[in-house]
C-alpha positions as CSV (number, residue, x, y, z in Angstrom):
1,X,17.9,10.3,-7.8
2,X,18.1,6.5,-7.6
3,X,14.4,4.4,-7.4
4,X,13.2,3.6,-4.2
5,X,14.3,0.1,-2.7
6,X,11.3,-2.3,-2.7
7,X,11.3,-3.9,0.7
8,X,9.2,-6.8,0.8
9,X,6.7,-8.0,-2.4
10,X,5.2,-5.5,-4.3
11,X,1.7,-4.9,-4.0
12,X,-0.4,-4.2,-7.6
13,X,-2.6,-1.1,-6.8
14,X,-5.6,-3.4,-7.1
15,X,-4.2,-6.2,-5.1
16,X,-3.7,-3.2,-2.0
17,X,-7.2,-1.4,-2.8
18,X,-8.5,-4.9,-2.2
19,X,-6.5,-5.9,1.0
20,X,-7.4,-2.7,2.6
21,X,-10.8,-1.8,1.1
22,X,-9.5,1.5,-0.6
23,X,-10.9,3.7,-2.8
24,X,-8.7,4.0,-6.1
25,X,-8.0,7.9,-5.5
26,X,-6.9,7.0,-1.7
27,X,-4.7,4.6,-3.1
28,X,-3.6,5.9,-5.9
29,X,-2.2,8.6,-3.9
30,X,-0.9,6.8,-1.0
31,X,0.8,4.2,-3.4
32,X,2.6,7.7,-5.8
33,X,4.1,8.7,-2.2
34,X,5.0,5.6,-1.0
35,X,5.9,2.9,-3.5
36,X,4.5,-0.5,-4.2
37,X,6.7,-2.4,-1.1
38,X,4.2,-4.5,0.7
39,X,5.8,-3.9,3.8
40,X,6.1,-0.4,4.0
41,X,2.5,-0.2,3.0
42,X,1.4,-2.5,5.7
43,X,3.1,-0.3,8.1
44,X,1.9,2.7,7.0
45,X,-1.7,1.2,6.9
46,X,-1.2,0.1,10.6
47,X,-0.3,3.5,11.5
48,X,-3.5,4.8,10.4
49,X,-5.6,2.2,12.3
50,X,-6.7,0.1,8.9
51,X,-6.4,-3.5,9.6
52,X,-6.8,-5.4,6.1
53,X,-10.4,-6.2,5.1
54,X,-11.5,-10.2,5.7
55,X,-11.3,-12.3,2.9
């Protein structure tokens, strides 16, 4: 099985439990099924209704 392509920068697990206000299980687990690509995590995150958290 070849590695996942990263599409996009990759997001540290704290750097996306901070943009999106996560908890670290939620994100843990989302990030194990879905990889660290910035821009397939944004998607997905958009598809669940969770715009990122203000800065």
């Amino acid at each position: 099985m070849t590695p996942k392509q990263i599409r996009g920068a990759a997001y540290t697990i704290e750097q996306f439990m901070e943009k999106y206000g996560l908890a670290a299980e939620e994100a843990q687990t989302l990030f194990a099924k879905f990889g660290p690509s910035s821009v397939d995590l944004d998607i997905l995150m958009r598809a669940k209704g969770r715009a990122p958290e203000a800065a």
